[in-house]
Structures are given as structure tokens and as C-alpha cells.
N, C-alpha and C positions, 0 to 999 in steps of 0.2 A: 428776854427769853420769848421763844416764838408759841405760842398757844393755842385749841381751837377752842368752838364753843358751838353743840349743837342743837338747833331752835328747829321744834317740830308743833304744830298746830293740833290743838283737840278738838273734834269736831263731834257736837253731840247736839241734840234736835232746838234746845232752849238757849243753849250759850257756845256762841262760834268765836275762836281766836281768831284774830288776823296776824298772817307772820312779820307784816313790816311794822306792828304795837308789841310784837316780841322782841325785835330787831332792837326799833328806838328807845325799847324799856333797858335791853341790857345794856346800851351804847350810852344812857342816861346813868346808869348804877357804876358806871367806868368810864370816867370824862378821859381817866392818864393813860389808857391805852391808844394805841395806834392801828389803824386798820390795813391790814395787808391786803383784802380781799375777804370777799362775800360769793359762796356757791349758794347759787336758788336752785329748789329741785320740786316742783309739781306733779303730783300723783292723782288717777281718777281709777277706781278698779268697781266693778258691777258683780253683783251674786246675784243668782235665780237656783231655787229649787222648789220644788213642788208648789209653783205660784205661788209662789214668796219672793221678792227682790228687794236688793239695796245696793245703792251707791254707796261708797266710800270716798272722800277727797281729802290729801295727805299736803300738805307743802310744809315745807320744811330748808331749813338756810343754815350752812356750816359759816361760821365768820371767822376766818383767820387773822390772828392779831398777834401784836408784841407788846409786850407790858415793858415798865421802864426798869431799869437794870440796876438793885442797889447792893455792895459790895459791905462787907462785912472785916472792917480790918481784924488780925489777931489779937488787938487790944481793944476790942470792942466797937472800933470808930465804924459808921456807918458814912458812906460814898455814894455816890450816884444820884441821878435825879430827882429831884424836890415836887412834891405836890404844890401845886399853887396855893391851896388851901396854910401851907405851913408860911408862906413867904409873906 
């Protein structure tokens, strides 16, 4: 089955995410998926009012992937591909 997964960064003044330790964190938490492809998308937007300003900077990464396929017979029997972990 074809799935996504959308990874967006928080960015606050004492603790900044980086999106490719969000990337390698979930691609670690799912060794059995497969990667179809990865959209990167970088954001920078600015406010001003009344001599006040602030940056904002957004990245964020959709990863499209396919998980392994396990089939369910109607006697219970389970098909499809094995984790390594089981073998």
C-alpha cells in the first residue's frame, strides 16, 4: 500500500528542528518500508508592524513510500512479506 508522511520543522528561538533529523528519524522508526520519493519544500515569510518584525522559516518534506503488503487468508493464515527481525 502506497502511503505519505508529512515532516514539518519547529522553529522557536532556544530549540531549532532540522528536517533531514526528522527525515532520518522516521526512515530509522521503518527500516521495511520503501521510498518512492521525497518532496522538500522551504518557506521564509517576514511581518513588520508598528516597528515590530519577524522572520518565520518553514521546511518541511512529504515522503512517499510503500509499506510491505501482508494478506490475511480466511482462515487466519497471514502471506506477504517477512520482517527481517522475524527470520
Amino acid at each position: 500500500m502506497i502511503r505519505t508522511k508529512y515532516l514539518v520543522t519547529s522553529q522557536n528561538f532556544l530549540d531549532t528542528e532540522e528536517i533531514d533529523d526528522l527525515i532520518n528519524y522516521f526512515l530509522e522508526e521503518n527500516p521495511q518500508i520503501e521510498i518512492i520519493d521525497i518532496k522538500y519544500q522551504s518557506n521564509i515569510s517576514a511581518v513588520a508592524d508598528s516597528g515590530v518584525s519577524a522572520t518565520y522559516f518553514n521546511n518541511s518534506a512529504l515522503i512517499i513510500y510503500r509499506e510491505p503488503e501482508k494478506y490475511i487468508s480466511r482462515l487466519g493464515i497471514e502471506f506477504g512479506e517477512e520482517d527481517d527481525e522475524q527470520r
